[in-house]
Backbone as a chain_set.jsonl record, in Angstrom:
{"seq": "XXXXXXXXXXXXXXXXXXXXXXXXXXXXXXXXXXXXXXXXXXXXXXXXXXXXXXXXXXXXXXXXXXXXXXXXXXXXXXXXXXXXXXXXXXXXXXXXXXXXXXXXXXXXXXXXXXXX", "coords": {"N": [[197.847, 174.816, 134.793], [200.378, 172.503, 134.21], [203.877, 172.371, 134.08], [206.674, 170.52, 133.676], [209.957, 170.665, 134.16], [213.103, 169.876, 132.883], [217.015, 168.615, 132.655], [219.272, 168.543, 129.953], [218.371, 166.984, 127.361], [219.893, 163.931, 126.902], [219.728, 161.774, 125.233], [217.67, 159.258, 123.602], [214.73, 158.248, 121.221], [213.271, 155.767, 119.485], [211.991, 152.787, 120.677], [211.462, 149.755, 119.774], [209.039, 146.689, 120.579], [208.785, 143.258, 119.894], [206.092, 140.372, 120.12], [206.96, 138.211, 119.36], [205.764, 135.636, 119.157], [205.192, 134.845, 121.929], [203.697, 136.297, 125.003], [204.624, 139.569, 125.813], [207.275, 140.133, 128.11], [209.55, 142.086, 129.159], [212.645, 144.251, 129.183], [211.98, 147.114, 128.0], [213.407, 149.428, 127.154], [216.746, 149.603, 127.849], [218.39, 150.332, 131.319], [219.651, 153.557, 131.686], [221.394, 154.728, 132.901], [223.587, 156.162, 135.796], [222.006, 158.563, 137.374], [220.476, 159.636, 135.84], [216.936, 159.316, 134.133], [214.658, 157.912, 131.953], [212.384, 159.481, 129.689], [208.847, 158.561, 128.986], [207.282, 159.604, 126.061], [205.056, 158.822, 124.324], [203.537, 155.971, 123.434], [203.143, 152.829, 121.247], [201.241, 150.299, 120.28], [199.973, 147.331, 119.317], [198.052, 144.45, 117.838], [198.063, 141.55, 116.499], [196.054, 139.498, 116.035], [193.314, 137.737, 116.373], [192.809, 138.124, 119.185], [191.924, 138.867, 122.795], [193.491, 141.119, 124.121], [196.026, 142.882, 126.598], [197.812, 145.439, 127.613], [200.992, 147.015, 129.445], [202.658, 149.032, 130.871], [205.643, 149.211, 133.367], [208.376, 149.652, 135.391], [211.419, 148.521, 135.139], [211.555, 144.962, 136.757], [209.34, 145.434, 138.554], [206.732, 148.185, 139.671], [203.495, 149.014, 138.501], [203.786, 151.317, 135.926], [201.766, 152.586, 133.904], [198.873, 151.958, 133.055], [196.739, 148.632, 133.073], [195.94, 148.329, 129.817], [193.404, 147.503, 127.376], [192.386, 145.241, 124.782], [189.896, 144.687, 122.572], [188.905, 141.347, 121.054], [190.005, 141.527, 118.133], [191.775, 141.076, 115.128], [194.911, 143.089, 114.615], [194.196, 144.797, 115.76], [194.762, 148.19, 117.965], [196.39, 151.049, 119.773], [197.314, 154.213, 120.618], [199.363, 156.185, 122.308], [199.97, 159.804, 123.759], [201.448, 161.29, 125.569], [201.026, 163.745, 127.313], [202.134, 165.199, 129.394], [205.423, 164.35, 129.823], [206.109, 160.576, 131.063], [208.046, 159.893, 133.45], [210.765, 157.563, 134.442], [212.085, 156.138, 137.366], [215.348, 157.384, 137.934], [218.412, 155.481, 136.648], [217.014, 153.104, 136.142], [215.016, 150.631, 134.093], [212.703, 150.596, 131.448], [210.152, 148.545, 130.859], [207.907, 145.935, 129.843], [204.518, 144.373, 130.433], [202.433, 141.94, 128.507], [199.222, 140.621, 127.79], [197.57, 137.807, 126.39], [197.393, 138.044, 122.552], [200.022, 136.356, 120.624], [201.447, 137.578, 118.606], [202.402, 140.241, 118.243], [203.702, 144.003, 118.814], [204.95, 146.354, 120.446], [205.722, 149.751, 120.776], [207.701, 152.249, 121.956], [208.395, 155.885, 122.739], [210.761, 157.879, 123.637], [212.82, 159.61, 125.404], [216.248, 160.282, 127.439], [217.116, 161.994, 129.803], [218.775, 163.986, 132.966], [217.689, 163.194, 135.82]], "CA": [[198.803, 174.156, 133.922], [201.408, 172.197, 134.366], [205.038, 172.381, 133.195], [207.606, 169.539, 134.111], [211.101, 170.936, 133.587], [214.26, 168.562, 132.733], [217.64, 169.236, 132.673], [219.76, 168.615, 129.161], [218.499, 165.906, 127.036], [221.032, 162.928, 126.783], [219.513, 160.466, 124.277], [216.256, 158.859, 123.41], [214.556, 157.246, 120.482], [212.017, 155.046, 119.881], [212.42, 151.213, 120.973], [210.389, 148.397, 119.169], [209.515, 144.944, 121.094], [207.899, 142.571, 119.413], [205.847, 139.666, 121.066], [207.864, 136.63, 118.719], [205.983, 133.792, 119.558], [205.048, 134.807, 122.923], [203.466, 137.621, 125.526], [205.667, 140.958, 125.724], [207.483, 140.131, 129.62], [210.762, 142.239, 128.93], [212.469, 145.257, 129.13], [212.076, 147.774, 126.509], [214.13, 150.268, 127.21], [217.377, 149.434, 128.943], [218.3, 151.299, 131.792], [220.28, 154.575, 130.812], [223.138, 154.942, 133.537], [223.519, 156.938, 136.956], [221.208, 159.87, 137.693], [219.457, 159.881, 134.336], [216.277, 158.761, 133.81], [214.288, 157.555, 130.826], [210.756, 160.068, 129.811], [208.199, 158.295, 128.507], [206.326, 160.222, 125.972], [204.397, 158.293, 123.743], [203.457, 154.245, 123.509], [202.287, 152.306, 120.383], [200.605, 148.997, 120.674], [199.178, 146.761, 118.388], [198.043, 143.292, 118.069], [198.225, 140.663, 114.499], [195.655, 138.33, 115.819], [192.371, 138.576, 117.01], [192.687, 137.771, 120.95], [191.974, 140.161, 123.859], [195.164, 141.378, 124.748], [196.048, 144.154, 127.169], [199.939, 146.049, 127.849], [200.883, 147.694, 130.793], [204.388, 149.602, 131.502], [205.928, 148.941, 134.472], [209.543, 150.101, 136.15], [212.079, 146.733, 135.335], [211.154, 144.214, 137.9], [208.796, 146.547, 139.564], [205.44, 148.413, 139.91], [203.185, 149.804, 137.039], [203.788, 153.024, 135.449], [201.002, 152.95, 132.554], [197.795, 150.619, 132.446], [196.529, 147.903, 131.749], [195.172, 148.756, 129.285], [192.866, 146.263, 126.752], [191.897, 145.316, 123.57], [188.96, 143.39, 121.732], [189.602, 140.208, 120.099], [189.712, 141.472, 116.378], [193.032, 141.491, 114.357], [194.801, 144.399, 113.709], [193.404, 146.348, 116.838], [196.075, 148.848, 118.105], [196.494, 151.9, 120.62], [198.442, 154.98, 120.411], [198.496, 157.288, 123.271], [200.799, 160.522, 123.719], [201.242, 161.623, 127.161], [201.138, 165.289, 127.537], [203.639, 165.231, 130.037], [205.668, 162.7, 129.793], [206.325, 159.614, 131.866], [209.228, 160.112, 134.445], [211.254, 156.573, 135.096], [213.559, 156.129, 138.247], [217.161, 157.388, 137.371], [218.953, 154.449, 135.927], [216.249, 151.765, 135.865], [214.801, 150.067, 132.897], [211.357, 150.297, 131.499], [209.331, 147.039, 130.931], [206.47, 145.81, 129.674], [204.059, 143.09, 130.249], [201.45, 142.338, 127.714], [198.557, 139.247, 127.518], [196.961, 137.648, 125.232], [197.537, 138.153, 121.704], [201.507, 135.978, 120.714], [201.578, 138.52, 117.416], [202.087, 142.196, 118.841], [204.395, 145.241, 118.55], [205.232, 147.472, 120.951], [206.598, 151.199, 120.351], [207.863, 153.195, 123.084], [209.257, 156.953, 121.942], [211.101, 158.748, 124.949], [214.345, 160.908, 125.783], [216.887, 160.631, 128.434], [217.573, 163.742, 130.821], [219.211, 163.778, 134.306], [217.025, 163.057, 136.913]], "C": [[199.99, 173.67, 134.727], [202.678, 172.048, 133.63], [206.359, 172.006, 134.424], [209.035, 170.376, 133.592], [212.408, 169.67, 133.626], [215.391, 169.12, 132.369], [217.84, 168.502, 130.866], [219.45, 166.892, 128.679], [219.904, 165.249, 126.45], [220.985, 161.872, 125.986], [218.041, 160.537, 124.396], [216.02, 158.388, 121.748], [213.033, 156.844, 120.423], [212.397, 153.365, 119.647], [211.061, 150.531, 120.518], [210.74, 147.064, 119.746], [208.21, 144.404, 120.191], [207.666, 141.306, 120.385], [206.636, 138.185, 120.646], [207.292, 135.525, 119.445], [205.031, 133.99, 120.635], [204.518, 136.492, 123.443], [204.76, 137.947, 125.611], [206.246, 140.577, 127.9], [208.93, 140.855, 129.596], [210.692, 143.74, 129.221], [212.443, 145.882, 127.376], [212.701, 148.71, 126.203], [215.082, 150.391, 128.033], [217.754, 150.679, 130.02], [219.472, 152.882, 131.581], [221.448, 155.489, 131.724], [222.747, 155.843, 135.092], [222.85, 157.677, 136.684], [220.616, 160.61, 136.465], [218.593, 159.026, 134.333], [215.562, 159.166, 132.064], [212.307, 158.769, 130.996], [209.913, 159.627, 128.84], [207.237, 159.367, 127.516], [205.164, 159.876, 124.506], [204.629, 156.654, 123.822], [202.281, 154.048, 122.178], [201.747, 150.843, 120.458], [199.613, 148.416, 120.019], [199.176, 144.943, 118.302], [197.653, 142.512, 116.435], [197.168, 139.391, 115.086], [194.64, 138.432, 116.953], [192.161, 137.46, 118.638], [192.477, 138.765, 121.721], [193.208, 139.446, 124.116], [195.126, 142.28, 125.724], [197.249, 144.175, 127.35], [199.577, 146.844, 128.869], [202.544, 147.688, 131.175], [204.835, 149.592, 132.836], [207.842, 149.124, 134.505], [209.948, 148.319, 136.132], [211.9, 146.001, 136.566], [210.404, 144.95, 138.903], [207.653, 146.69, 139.805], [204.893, 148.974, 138.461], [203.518, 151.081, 137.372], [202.394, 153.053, 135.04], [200.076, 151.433, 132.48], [197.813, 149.358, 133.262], [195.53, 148.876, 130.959], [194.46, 147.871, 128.438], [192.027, 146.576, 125.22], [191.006, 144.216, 123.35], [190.015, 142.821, 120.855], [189.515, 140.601, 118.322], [191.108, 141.905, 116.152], [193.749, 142.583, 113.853], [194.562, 145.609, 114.501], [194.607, 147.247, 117.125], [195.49, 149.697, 119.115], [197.538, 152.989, 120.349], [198.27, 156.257, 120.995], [200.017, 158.073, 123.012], [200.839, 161.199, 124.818], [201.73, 163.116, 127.089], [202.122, 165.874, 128.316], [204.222, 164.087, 130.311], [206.247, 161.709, 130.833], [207.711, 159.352, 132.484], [209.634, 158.843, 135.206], [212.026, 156.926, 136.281], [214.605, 156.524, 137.582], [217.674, 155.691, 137.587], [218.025, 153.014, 135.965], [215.359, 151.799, 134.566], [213.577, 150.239, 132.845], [210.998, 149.307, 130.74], [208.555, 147.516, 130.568], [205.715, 144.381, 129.377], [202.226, 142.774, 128.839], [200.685, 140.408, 127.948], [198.578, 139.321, 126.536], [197.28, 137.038, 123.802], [199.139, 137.562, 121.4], [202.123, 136.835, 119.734], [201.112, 139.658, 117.85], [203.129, 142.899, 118.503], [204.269, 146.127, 119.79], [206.155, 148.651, 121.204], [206.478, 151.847, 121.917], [208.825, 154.331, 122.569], [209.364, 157.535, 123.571], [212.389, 159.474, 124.501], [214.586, 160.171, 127.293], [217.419, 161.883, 129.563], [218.35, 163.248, 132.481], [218.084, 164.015, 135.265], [216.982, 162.155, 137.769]], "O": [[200.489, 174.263, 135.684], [202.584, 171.577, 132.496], [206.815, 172.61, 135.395], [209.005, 170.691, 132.403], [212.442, 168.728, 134.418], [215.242, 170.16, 131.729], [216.838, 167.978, 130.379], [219.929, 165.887, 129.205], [220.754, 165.82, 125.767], [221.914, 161.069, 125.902], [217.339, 161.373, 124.965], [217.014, 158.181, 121.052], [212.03, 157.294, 120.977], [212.95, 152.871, 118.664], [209.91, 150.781, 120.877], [211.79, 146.424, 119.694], [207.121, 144.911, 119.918], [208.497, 141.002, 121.241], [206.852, 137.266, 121.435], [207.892, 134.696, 120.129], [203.964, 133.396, 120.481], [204.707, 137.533, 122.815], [205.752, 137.22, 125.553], [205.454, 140.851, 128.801], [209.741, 140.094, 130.124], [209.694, 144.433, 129.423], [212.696, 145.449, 126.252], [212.716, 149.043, 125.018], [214.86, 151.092, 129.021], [217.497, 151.843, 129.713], [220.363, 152.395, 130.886], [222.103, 156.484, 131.413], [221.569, 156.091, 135.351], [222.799, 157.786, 135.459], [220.385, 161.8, 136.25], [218.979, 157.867, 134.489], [215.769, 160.114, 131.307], [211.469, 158.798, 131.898], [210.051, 160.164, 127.741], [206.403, 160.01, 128.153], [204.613, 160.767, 123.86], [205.686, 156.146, 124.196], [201.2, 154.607, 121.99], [202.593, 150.319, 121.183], [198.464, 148.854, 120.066], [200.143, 144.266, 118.651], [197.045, 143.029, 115.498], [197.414, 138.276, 114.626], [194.82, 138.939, 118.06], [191.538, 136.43, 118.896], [192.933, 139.812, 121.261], [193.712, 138.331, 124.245], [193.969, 142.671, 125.875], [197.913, 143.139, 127.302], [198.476, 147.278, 129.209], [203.319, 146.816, 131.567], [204.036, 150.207, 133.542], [208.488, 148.666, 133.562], [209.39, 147.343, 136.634], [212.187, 146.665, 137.562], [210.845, 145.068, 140.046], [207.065, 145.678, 140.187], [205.613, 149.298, 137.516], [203.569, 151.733, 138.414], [201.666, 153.596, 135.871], [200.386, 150.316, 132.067], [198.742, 149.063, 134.014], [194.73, 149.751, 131.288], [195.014, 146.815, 128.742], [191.407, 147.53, 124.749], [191.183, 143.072, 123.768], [191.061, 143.162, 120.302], [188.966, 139.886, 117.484], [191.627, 142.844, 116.756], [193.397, 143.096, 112.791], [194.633, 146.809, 114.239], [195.576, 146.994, 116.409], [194.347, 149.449, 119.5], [198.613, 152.645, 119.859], [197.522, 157.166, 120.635], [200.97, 157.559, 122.426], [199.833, 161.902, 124.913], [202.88, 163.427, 126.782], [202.823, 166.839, 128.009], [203.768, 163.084, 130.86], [207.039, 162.282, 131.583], [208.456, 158.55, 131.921], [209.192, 158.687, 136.344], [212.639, 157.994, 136.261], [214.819, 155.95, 136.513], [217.34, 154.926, 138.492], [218.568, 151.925, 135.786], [215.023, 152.865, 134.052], [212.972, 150.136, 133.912], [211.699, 149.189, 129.735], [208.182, 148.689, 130.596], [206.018, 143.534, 128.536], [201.272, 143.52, 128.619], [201.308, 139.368, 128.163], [199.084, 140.119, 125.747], [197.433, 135.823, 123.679], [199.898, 138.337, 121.983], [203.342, 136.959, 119.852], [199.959, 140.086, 117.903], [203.729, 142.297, 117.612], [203.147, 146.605, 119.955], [207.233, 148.516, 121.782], [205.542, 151.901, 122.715], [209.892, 154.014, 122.044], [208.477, 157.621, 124.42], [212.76, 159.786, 123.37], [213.748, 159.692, 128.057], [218.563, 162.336, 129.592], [218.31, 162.089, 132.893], [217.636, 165.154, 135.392], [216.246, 162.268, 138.749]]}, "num_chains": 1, "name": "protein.A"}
């Protein structure tokens, strides 16, 4: 087993991007100040229109964190993972996300802030 420890959560939430029009190329969670980072611990993802799509989290202007990951072309498809331990950004950088495909999407990201 593993067990991640963190010091005193400082915030968190859950941030909704939508695709408006267009693929998801943004951040989604701005970045959250000096020597705190952002912990990923769940992602929702859904698509309004039947295209292969795929999403994929990635560190603001950066490398991936999370995926790709992909969906069949049928309307309506979705994803909804929960990361067991959760996803540890850089201290003060932003998490992103790029998505194909599909111009009608949603994407949920639920995390916390802590010092790290």
């Amino acid at each position: 087993d593993h067990v991640e420890t963190v010091g005193a959560i400082t915030g968190g939430g859950s941030d909704n991007t939508a695709c408006g029009g267009s693929v998801i190329s943004a951040d989604v969670i701005g970045a959250p100040g000096a020597s705190t980072s952002i912990y990923v611990t769940a992602v929702t993802f859904s698509i309004g229109a039947a295209t292969a799509s795929s999403i994929k989290l990635t560190i603001s202007g950066g490398a991936d964190v999370w995926g790709p990951h992909y969906l069949e072309a049928i309307s309506g498809r979705g994803l909804h993972v929960v990361f067991p331990a959760p996803i540890k950004i850089t201290a003060n950088t932003a998490l992103a996300a790029t998505s194909t495909g599909a111009t009608t999407c949603t994407l949920t990201a639920n995390y916390f802030t802590a010092p790290g």
